[in-house]
Every structure is written in C-alpha cells, then in structure tokens.
N, C-alpha and C positions, 0 to 999 in steps of 0.2 A: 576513503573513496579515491584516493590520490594514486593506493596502487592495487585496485581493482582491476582483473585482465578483462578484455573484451564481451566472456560472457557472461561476468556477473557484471558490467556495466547495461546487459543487453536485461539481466533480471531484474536489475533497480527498477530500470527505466519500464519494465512489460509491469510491472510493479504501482508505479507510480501511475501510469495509463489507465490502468487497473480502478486507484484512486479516482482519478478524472472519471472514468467514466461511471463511478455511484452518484457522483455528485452531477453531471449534465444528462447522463442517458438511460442509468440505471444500469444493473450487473445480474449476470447470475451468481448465486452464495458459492456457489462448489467451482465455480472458475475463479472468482476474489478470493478463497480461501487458499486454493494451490497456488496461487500467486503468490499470496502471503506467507503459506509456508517456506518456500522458495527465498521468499526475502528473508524470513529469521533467521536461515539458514548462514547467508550473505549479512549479515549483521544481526547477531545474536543479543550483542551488547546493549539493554536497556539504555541506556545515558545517551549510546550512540543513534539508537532508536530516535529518542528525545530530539537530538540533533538535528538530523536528519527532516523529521515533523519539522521541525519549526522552523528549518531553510524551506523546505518544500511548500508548506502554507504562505511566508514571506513572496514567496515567489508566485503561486499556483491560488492560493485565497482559502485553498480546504486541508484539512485535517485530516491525516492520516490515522491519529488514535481515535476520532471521532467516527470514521470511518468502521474501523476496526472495531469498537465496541458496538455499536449500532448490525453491525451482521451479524456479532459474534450473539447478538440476542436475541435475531430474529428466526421464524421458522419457515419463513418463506424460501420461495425457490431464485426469485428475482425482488431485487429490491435498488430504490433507487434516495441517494440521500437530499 
C-alpha cells in the first residue's frame, strides 16, 4: 500500500466504499463485482488480501471476505449485507 500511485489508491478506496455500501445501503452485484475485480487486480496476493480485511474491519467494523462470499452466492441484482 506504501507505494501504490494515485490511481490505484483512488481503486482501493472506490473499492472499500463499495464494501460500506452492502453493509449500510446495499449495492448492485455487477457494480461490487467490477469493483472487486479492479481490486484483485491491485492486490492479487491472497495473505495480502487477508491483510488488508482485517485493517479494514479493525477500522470500518465489516468484512470484506464476508462481503465478497455473500454476493459471490447470491443471484440477485441488488443486495444489501
């Protein structure tokens, strides 16, 4: 994260926003998803993945894999966690 350029700090973060909003307002699936492809892309690294969750929940209270498994199973269009 230390030397990520501007616009993959701007994808974390559309990213993380992303996150927030299943968990307070609810999301569309096919907008949380390219967001999230966008982030694998910007941290592919599993472990670093892990990381990453677990400052973000420390900070934010929600769960990024929780997130991410909960769309990846559902067939709806909008879903809210």
């Amino acid at each position: 994260m230390d030397d990520w350029n501007t616009e993959e700090i701007i994808v974390a973060c559309n990213f993380y926003a992303a996150v927030e909003k299943y968990y307070e307002n609810g999301i569309d699936t096919s907008e949380f998803m390219d967001l999230y492809e966008k982030y694998l892309k910007l941290v592919p690294a599993k472990m670093y993945q892990k990381q990453l969750d677990k400052k973000f929940n420390e900070v934010s209270g929600y769960s990024i894999y929780k997130a991410i498994q909960t769309i990846k199973k559902t067939n709806k269009k909008f879903i809210k966690g």
